[in-house]
C-alpha positions as CSV (number, residue, x, y, z in Angstrom):
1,X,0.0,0.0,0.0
2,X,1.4,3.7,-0.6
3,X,-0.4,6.6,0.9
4,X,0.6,10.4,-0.7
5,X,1.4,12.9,1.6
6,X,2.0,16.3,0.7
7,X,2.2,19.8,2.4
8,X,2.4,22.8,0.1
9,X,5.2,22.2,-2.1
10,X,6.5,19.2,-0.1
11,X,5.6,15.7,-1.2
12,X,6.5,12.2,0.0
13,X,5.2,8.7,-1.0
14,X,5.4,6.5,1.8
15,X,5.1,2.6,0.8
16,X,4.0,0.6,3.8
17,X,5.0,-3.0,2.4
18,X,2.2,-6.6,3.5
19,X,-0.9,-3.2,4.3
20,X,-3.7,-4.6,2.5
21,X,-6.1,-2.1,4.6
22,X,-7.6,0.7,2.5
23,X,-6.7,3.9,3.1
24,X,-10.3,5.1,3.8
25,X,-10.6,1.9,6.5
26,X,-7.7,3.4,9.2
27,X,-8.4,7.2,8.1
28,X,-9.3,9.6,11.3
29,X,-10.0,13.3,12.0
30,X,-8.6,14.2,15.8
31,X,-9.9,16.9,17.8
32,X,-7.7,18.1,20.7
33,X,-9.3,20.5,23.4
34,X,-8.6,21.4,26.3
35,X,-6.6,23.9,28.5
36,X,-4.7,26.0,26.2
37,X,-5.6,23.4,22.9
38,X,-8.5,23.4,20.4
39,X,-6.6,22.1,16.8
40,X,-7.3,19.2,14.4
41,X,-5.4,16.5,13.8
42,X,-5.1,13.4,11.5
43,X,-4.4,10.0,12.3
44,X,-4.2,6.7,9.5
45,X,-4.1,3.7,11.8
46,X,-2.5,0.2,10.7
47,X,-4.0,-2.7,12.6
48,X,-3.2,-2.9,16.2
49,X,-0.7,-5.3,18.1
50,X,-1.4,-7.7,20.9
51,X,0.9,-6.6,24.1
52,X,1.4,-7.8,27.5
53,X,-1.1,-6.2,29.7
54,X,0.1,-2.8,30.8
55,X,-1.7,-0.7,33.4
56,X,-1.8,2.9,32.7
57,X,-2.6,4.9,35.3
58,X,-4.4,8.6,34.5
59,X,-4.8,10.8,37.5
60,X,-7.0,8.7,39.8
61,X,-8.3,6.2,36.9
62,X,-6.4,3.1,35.8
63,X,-7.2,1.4,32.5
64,X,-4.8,-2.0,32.0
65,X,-4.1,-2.2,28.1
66,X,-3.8,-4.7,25.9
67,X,-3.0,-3.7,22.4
68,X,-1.1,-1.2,21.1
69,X,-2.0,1.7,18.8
70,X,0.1,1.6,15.1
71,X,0.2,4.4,12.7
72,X,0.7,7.6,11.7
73,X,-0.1,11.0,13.1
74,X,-0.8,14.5,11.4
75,X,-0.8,17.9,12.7
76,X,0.4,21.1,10.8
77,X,0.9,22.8,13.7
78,X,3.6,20.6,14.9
79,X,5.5,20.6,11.4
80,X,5.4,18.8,8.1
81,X,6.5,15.9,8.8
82,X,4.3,13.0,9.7
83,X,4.5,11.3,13.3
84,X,4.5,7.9,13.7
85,X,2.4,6.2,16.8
86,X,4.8,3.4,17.4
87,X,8.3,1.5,16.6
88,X,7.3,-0.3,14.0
89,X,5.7,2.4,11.9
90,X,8.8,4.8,13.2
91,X,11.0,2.1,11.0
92,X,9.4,2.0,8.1
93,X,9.6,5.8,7.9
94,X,12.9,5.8,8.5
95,X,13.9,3.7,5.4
96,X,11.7,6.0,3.4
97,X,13.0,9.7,4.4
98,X,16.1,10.8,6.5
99,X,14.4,13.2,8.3
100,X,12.9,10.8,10.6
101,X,16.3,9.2,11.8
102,X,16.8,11.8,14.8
103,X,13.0,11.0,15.5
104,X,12.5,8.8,18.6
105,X,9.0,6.5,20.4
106,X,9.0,6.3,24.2
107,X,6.5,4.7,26.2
């Protein structure tokens, strides 16, 4: 699968090789608001991974987790440059462009 992403005068075609999903299938508008944010993001999700169970804890809530988000992230306000959502996806950006190499996932 290849998904076109372009910004202005800035294009990139990203191949994501054995992605049979449609691009329509993991396509998402994300709005952020709260304290000091109220923007609109993007997200294409790829099918998510089975994890060990992980508990993440939110102020007083818990929630135990166990899949993990994979994808890509979009927000102009935070560059032109796509964001992936986990390790795997931050890989296969990284063979496509340079400019993700000093790009890092934690947590």
């Amino acid at each position: 699968m290849g998904a076109l992403y372009a910004i202005g005068n800035a294009s990139i075609v990203l191949t994501f090789p054995n992605v049979s999903q449609s691009f329509s299938s993991g396509f998402s508008l994300i709005q952020f608001a709260g304290p000091g944010n109220n923007f609109v993001g993007s997200a294409f999700r790829l099918a998510t991974k089975s994890v060990s169970p992980v508990t993440i804890t939110f102020g007083v809530a818990s929630k135990q987790c166990t899949k993990q988000l994979r994808g890509l992230y979009f927000n102009s306000q935070r560059g032109k440059r796509l964001w992936p959502l986990d390790q795997d996806t931050l890989a296969l950006l990284k063979l496509q462009n340079p400019i993700y190499n000093s790009l890092e996932v934690t947590g």
